[in-house]
PyMOL CGO cylinders between C-alpha atoms (Angstrom):
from pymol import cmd
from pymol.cgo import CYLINDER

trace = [
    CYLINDER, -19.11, 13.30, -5.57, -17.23, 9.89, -5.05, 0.3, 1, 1, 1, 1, 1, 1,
    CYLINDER, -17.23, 9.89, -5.05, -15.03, 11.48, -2.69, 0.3, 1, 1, 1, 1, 1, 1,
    CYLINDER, -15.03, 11.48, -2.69, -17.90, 12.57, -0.42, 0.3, 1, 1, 1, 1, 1, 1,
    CYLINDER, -17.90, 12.57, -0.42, -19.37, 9.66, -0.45, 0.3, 1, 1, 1, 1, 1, 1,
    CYLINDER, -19.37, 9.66, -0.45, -15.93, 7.97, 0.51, 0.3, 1, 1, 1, 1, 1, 1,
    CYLINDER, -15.93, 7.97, 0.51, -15.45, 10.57, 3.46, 0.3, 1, 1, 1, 1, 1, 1,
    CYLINDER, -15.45, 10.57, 3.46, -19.17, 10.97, 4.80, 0.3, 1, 1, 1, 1, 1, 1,
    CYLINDER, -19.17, 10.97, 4.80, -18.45, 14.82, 3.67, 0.3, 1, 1, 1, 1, 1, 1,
    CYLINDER, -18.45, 14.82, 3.67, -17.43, 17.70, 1.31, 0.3, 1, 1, 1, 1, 1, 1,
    CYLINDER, -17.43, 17.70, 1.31, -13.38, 16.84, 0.72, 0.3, 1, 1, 1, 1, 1, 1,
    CYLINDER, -13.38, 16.84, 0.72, -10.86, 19.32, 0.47, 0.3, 1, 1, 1, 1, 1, 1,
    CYLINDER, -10.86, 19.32, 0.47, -10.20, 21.07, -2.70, 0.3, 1, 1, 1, 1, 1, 1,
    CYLINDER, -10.20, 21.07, -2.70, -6.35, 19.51, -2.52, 0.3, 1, 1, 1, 1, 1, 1,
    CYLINDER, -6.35, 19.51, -2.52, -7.71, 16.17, -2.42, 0.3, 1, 1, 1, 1, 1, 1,
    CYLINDER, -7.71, 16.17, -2.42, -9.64, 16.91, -5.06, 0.3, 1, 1, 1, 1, 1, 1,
    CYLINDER, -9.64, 16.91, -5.06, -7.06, 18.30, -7.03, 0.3, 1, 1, 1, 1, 1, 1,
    CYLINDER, -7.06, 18.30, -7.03, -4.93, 15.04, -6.69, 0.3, 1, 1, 1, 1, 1, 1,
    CYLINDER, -4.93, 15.04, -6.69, -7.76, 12.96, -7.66, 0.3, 1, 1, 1, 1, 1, 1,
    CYLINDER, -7.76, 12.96, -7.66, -8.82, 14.94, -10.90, 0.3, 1, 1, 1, 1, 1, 1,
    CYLINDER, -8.82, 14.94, -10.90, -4.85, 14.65, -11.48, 0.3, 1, 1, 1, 1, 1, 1,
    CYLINDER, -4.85, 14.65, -11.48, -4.29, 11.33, -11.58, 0.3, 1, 1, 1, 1, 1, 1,
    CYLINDER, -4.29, 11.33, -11.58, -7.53, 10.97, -13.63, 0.3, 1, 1, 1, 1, 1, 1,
    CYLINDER, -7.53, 10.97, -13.63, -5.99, 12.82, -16.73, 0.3, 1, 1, 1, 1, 1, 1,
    CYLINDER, -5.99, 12.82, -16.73, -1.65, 12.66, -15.76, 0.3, 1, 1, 1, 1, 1, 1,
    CYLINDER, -1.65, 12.66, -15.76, 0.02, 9.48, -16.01, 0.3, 1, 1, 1, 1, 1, 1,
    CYLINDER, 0.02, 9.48, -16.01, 2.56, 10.35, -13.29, 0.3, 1, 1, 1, 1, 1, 1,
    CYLINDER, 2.56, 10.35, -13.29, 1.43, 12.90, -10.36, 0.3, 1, 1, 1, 1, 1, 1,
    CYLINDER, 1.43, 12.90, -10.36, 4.21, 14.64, -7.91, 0.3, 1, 1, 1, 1, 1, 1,
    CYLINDER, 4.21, 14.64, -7.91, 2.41, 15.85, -4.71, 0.3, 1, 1, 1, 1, 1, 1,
    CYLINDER, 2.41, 15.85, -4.71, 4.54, 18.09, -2.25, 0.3, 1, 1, 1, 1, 1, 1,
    CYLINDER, 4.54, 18.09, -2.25, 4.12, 19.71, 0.94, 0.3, 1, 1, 1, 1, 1, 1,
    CYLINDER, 4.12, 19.71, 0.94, 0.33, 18.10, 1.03, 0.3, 1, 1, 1, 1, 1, 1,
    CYLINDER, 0.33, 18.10, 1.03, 0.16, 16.11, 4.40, 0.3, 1, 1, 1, 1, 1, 1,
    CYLINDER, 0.16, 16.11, 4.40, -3.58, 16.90, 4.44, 0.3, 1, 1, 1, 1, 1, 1,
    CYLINDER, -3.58, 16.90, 4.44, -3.07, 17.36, 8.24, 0.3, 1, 1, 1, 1, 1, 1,
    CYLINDER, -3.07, 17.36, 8.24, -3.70, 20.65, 9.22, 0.3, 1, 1, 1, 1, 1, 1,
    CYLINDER, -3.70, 20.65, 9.22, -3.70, 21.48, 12.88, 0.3, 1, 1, 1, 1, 1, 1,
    CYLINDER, -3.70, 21.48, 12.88, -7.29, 21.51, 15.27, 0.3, 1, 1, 1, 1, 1, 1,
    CYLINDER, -7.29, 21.51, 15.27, -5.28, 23.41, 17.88, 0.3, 1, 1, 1, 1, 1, 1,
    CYLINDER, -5.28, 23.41, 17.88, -7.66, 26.57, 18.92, 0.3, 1, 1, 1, 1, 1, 1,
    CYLINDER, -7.66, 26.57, 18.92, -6.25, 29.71, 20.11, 0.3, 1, 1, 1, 1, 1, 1,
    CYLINDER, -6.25, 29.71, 20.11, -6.97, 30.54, 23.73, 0.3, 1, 1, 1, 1, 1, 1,
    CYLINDER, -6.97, 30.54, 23.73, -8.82, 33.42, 22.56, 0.3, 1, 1, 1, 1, 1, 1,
    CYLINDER, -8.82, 33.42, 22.56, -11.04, 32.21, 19.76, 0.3, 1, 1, 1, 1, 1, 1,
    CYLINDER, -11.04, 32.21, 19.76, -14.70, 32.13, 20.30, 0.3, 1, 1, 1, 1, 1, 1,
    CYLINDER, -14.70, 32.13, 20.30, -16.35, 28.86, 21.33, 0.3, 1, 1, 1, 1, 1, 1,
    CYLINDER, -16.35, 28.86, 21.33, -18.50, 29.08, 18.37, 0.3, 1, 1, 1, 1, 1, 1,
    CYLINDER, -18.50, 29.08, 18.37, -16.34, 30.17, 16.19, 0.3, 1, 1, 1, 1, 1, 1,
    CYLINDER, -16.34, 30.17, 16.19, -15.32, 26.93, 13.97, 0.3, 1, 1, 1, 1, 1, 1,
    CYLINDER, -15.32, 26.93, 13.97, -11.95, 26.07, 12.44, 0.3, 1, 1, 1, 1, 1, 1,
    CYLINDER, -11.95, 26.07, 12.44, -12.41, 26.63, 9.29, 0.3, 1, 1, 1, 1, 1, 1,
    CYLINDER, -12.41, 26.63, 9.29, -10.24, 22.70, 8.43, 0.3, 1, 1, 1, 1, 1, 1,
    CYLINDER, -10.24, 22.70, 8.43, -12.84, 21.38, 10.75, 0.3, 1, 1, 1, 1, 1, 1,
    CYLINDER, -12.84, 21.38, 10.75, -15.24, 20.55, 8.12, 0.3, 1, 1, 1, 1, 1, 1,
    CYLINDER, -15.24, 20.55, 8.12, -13.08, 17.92, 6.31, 0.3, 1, 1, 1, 1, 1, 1,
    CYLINDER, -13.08, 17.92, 6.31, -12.74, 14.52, 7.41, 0.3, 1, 1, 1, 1, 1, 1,
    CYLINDER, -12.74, 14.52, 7.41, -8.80, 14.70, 7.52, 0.3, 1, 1, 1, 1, 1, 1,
    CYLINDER, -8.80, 14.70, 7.52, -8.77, 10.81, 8.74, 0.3, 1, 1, 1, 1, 1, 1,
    CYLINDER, -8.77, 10.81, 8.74, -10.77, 9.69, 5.71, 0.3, 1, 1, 1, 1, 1, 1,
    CYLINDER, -10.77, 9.69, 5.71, -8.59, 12.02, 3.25, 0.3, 1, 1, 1, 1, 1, 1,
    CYLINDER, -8.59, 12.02, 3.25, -5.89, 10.69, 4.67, 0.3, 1, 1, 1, 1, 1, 1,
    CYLINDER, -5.89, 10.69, 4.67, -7.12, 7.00, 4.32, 0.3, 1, 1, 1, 1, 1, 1,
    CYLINDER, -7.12, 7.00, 4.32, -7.96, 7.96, 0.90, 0.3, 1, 1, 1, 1, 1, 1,
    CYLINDER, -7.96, 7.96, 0.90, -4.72, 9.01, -0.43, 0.3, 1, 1, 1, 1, 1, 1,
    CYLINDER, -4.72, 9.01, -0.43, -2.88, 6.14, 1.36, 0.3, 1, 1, 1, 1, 1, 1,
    CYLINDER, -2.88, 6.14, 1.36, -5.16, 4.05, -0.93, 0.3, 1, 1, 1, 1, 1, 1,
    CYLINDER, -5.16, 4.05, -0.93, -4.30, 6.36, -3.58, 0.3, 1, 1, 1, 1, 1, 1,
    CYLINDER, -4.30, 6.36, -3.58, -0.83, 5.31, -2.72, 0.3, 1, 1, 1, 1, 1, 1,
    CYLINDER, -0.83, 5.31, -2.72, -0.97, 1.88, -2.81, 0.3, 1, 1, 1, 1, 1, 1,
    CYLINDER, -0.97, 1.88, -2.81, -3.26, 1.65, -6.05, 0.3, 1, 1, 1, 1, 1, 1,
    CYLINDER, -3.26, 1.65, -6.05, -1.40, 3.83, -7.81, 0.3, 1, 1, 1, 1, 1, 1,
    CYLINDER, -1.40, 3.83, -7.81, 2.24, 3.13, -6.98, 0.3, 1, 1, 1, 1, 1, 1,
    CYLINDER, 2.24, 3.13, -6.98, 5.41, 4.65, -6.37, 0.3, 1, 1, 1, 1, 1, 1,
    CYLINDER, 5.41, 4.65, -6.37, 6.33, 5.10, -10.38, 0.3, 1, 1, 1, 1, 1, 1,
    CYLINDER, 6.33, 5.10, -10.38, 2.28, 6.78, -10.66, 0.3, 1, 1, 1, 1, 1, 1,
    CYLINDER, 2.28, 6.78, -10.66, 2.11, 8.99, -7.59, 0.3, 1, 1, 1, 1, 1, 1,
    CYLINDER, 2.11, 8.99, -7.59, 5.05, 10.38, -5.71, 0.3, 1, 1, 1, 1, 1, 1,
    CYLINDER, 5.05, 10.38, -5.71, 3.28, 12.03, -2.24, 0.3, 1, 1, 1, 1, 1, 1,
    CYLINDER, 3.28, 12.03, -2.24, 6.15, 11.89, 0.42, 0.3, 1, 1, 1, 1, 1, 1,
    CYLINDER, 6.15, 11.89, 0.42, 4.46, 14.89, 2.30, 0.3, 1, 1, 1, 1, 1, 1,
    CYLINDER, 4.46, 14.89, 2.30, 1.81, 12.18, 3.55, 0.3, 1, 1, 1, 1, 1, 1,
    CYLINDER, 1.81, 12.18, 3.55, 4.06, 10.08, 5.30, 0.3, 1, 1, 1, 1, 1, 1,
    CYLINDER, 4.06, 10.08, 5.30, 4.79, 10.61, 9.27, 0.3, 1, 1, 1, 1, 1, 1,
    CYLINDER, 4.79, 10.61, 9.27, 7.78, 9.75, 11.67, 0.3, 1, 1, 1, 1, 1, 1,
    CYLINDER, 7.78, 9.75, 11.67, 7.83, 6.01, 12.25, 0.3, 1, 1, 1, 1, 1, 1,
    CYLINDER, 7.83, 6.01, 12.25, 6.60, 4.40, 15.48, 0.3, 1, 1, 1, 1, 1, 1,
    CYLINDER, 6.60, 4.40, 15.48, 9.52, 4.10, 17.51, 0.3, 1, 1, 1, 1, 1, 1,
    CYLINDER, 9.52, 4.10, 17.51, 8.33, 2.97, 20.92, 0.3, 1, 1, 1, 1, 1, 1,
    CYLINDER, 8.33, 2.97, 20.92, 7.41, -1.36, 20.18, 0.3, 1, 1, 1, 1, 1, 1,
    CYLINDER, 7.41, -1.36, 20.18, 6.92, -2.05, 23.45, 0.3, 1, 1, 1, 1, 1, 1,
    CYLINDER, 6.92, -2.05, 23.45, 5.38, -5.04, 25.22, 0.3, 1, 1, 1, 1, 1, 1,
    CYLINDER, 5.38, -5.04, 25.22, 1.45, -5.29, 24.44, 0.3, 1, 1, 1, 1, 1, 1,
    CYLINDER, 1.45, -5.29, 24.44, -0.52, -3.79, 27.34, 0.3, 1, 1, 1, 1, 1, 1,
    CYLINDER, -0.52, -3.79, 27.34, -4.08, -4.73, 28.82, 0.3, 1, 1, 1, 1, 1, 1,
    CYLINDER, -4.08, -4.73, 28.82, -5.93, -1.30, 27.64, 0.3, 1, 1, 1, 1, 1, 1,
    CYLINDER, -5.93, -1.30, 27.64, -7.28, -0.15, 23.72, 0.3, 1, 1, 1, 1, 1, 1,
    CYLINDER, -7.28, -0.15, 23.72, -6.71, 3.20, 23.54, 0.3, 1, 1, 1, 1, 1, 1,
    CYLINDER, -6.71, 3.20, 23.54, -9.05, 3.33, 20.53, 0.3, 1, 1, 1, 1, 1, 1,
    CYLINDER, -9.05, 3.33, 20.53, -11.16, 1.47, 22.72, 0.3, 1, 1, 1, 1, 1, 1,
    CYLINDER, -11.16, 1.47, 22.72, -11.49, 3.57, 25.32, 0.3, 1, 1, 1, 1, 1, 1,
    CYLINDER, -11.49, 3.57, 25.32, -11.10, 6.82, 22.69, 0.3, 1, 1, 1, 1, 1, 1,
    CYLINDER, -11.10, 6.82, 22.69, -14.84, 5.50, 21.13, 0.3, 1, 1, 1, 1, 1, 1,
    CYLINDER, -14.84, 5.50, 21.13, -16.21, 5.19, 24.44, 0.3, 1, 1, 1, 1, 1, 1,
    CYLINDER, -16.21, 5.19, 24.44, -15.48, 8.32, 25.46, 0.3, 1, 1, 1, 1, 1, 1,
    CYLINDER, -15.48, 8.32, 25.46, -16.85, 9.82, 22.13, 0.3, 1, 1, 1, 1, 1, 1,
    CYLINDER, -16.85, 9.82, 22.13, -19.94, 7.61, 22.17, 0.3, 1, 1, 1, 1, 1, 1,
    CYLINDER, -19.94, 7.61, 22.17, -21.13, 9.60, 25.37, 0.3, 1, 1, 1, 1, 1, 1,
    CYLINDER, -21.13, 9.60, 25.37, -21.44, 12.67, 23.51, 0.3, 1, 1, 1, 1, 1, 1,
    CYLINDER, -21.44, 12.67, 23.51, -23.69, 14.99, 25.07, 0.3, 1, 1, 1, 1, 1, 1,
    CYLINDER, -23.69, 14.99, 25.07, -23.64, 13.80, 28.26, 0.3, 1, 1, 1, 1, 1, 1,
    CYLINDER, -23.64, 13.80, 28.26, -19.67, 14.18, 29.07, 0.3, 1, 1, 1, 1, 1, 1,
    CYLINDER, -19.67, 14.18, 29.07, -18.67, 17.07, 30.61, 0.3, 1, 1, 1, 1, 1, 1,
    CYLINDER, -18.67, 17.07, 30.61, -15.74, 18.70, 28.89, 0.3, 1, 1, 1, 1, 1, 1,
    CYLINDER, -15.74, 18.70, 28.89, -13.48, 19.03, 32.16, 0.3, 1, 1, 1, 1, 1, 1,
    CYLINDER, -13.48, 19.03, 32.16, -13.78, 15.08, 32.31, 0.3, 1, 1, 1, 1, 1, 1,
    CYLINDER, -13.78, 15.08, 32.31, -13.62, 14.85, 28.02, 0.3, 1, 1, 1, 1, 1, 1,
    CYLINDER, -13.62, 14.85, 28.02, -10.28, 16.94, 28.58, 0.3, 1, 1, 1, 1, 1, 1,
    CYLINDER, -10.28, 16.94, 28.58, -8.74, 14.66, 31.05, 0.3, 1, 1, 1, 1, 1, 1,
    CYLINDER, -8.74, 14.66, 31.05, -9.70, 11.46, 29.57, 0.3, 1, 1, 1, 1, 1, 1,
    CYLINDER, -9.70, 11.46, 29.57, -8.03, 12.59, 26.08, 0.3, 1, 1, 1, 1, 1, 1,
    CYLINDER, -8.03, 12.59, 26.08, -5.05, 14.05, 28.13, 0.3, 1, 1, 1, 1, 1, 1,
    CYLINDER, -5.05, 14.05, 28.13, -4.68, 10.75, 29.44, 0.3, 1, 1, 1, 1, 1, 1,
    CYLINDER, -4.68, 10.75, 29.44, -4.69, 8.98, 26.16, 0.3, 1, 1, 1, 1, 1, 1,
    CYLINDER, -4.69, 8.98, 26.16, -1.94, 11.14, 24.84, 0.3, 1, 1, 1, 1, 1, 1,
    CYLINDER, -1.94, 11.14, 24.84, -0.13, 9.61, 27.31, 0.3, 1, 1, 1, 1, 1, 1,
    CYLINDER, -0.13, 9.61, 27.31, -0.45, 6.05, 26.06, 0.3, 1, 1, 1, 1, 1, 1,
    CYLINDER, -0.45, 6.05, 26.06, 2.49, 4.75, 24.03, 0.3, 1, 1, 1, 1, 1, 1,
    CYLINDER, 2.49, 4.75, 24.03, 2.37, 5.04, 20.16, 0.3, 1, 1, 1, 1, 1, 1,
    CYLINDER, 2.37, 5.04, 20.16, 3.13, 1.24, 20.35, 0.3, 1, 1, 1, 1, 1, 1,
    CYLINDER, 3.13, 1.24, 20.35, -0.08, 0.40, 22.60, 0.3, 1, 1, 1, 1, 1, 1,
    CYLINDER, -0.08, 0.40, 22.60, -2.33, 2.65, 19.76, 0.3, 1, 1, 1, 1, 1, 1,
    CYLINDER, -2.33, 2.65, 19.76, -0.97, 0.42, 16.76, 0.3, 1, 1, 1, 1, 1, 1,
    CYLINDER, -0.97, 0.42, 16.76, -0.76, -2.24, 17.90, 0.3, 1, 1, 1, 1, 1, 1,
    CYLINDER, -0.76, -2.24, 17.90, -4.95, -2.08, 18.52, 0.3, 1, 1, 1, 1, 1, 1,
    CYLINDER, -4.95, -2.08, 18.52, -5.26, -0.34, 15.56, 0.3, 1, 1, 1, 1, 1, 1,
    CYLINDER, -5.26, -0.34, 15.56, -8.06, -1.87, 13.18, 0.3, 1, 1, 1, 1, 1, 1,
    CYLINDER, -8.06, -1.87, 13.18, -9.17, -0.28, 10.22, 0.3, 1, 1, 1, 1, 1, 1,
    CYLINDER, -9.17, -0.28, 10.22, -12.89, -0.53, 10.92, 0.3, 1, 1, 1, 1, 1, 1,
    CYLINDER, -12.89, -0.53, 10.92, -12.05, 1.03, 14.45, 0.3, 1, 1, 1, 1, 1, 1,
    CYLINDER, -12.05, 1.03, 14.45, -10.69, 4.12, 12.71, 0.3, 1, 1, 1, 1, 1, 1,
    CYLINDER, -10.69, 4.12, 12.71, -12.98, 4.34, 10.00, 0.3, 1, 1, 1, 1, 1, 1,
    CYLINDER, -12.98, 4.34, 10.00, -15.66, 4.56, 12.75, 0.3, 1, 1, 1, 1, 1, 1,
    CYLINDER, -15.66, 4.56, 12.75, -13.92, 6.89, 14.40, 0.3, 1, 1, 1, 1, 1, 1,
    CYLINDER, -13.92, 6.89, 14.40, -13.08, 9.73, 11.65, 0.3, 1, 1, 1, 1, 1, 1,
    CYLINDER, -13.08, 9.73, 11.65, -16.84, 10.87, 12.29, 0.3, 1, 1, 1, 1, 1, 1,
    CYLINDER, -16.84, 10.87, 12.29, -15.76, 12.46, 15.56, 0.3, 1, 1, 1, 1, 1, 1,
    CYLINDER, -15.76, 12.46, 15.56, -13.48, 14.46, 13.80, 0.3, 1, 1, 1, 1, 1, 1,
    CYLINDER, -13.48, 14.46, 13.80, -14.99, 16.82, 11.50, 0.3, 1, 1, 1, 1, 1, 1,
    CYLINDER, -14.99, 16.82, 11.50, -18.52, 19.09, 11.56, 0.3, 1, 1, 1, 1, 1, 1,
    CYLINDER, -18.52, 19.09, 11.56, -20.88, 18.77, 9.44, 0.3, 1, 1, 1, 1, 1, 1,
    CYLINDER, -20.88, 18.77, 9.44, -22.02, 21.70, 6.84, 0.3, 1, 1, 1, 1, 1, 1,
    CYLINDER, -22.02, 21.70, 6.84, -25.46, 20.96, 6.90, 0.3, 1, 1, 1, 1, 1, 1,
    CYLINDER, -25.46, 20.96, 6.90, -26.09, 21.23, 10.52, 0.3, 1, 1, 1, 1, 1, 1,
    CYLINDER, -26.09, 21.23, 10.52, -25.65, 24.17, 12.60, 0.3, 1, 1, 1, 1, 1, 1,
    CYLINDER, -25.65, 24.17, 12.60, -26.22, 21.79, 15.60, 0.3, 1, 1, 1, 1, 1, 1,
    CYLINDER, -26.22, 21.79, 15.60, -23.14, 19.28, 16.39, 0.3, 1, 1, 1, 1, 1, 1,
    CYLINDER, -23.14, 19.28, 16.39, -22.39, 16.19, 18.19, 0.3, 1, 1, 1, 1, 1, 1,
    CYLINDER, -22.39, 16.19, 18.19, -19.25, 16.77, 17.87, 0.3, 1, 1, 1, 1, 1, 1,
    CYLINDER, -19.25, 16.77, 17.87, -19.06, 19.91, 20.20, 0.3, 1, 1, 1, 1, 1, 1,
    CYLINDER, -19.06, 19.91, 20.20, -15.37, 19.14, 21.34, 0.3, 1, 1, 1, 1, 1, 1,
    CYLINDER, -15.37, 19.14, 21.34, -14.36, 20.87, 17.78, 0.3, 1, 1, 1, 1, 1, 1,
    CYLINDER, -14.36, 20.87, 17.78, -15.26, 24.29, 19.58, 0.3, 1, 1, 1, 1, 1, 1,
    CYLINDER, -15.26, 24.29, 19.58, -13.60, 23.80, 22.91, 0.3, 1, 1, 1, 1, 1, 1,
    CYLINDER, -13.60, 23.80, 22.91, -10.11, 25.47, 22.99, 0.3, 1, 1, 1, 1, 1, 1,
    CYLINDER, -10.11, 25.47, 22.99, -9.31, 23.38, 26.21, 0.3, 1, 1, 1, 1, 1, 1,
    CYLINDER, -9.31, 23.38, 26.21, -9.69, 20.10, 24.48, 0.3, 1, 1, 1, 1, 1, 1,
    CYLINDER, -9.69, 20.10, 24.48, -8.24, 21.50, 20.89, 0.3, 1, 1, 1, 1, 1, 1,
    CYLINDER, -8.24, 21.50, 20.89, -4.35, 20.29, 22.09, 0.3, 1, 1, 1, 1, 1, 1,
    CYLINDER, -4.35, 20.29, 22.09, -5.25, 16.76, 23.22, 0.3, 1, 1, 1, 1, 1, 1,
    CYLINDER, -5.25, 16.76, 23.22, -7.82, 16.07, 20.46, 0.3, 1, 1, 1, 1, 1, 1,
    CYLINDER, -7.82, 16.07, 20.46, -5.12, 17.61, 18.07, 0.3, 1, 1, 1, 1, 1, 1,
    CYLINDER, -5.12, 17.61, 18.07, -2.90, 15.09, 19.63, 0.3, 1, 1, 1, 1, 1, 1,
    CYLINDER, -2.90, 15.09, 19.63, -4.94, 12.08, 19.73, 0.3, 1, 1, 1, 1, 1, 1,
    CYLINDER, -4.94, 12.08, 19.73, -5.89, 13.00, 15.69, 0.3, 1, 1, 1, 1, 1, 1,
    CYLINDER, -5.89, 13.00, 15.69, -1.49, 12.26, 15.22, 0.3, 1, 1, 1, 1, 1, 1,
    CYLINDER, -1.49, 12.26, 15.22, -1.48, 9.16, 16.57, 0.3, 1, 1, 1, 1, 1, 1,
    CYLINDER, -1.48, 9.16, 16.57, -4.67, 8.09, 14.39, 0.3, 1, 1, 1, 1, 1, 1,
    CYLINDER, -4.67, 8.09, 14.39, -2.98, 9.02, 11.55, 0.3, 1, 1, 1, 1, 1, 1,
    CYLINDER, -2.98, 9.02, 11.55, 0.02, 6.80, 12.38, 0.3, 1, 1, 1, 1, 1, 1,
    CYLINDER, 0.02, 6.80, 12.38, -2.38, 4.15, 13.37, 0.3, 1, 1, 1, 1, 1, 1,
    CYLINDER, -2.38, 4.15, 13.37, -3.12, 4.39, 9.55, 0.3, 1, 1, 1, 1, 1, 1,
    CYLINDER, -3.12, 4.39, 9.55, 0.43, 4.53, 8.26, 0.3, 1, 1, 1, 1, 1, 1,
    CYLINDER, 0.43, 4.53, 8.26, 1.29, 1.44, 10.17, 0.3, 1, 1, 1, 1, 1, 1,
    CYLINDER, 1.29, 1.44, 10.17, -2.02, -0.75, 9.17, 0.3, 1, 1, 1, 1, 1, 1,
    CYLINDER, -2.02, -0.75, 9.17, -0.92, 0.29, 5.14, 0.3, 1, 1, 1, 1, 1, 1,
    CYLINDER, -0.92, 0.29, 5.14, 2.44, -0.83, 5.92, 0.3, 1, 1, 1, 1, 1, 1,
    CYLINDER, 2.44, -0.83, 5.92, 4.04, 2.44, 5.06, 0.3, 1, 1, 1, 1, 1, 1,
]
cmd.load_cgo(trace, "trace")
């Protein structure tokens, strides 16, 4: 129940798991747990068929066990499988927010046609890793990890870009470099 109420939704049974550990162990070893599973759709799967990891918040689990991480320590929790590849690109600042322009897009919802929601995000997976964290603001990304999951108690979704196989790559994509965005505000 704390979990939930830390990721606006039902968390993963792995998350879980590492909580109730380090709740009872005094040292917990977590491997091959990136809680990042892939939103890329096959080009055949129905449009209302869900992915099943859609309805976890894998931002906010991942912004959970970075706090786990940094709460616990290294000599409490050993979870190498959550780090990603460093930014490599630190190039000079440029005039656009990517996570700027990412909420915008999202904020229209229902009224953005998913030919121009495809291109936008295609677009923005085309913006530098360096240009994303160096916006990055933890409020920003909070605020945006509601875009990325479905709810269980609706059958109806705002978030209808979880069922397009067209936008599934970019959005998959764009979900990365969020995650990095994280990595590099923790300092990891």
């Amino acid at each position: 129940m704390v979990l939930e109420q830390l990721l606006g939704c039902f968390p993963s049974s792995g998350l879980v798991g590492i909580h109730a550990a380090l709740q009872l162990a005094e040292r917990v070893s977590i491997y091959n747990m990136p809680l990042m599973p892939s939103f890329v759709r096959a080009a055949d799967m129905p449009p209302r068929k869900p992915l099943p990891c859609a309805f976890h918040n894998w931002l906010g689990e991942r912004r959970v066990g970075l706090f786990l991480l940094q709460e616990c320590g290294p000599e409490r929790l050993s979870w190498k499988s959550l780090s990603l590849e460093a930014v490599v690109d630190r190039d000079e600042p440029t005039d656009s927010n990517p996570l700027m322009l990412l909420t915008d897009l999202f904020s229209q919802g229902r009224y953005i046609q998913e030919s121009e929601l495809a291109e936008a995000l295609e677009q923005l997976t085309d913006v530098r890793q360096s240009a994303w964290v160096r916006n990055a603001e933890k409020i920003c990304l909070i605020a945006l990890e509601r875009y990325f999951f479905l709810s269980r108690h609706s059958s109806d979704t705002p978030n209808w870009w979880l069922y397009s196989n067209r936008i599934s790559v970019p959005l998959n994509n764009i979900l990365h470099m969020l995650m990095l965005c994280q990595l590099e505000l923790m300092g990891n």
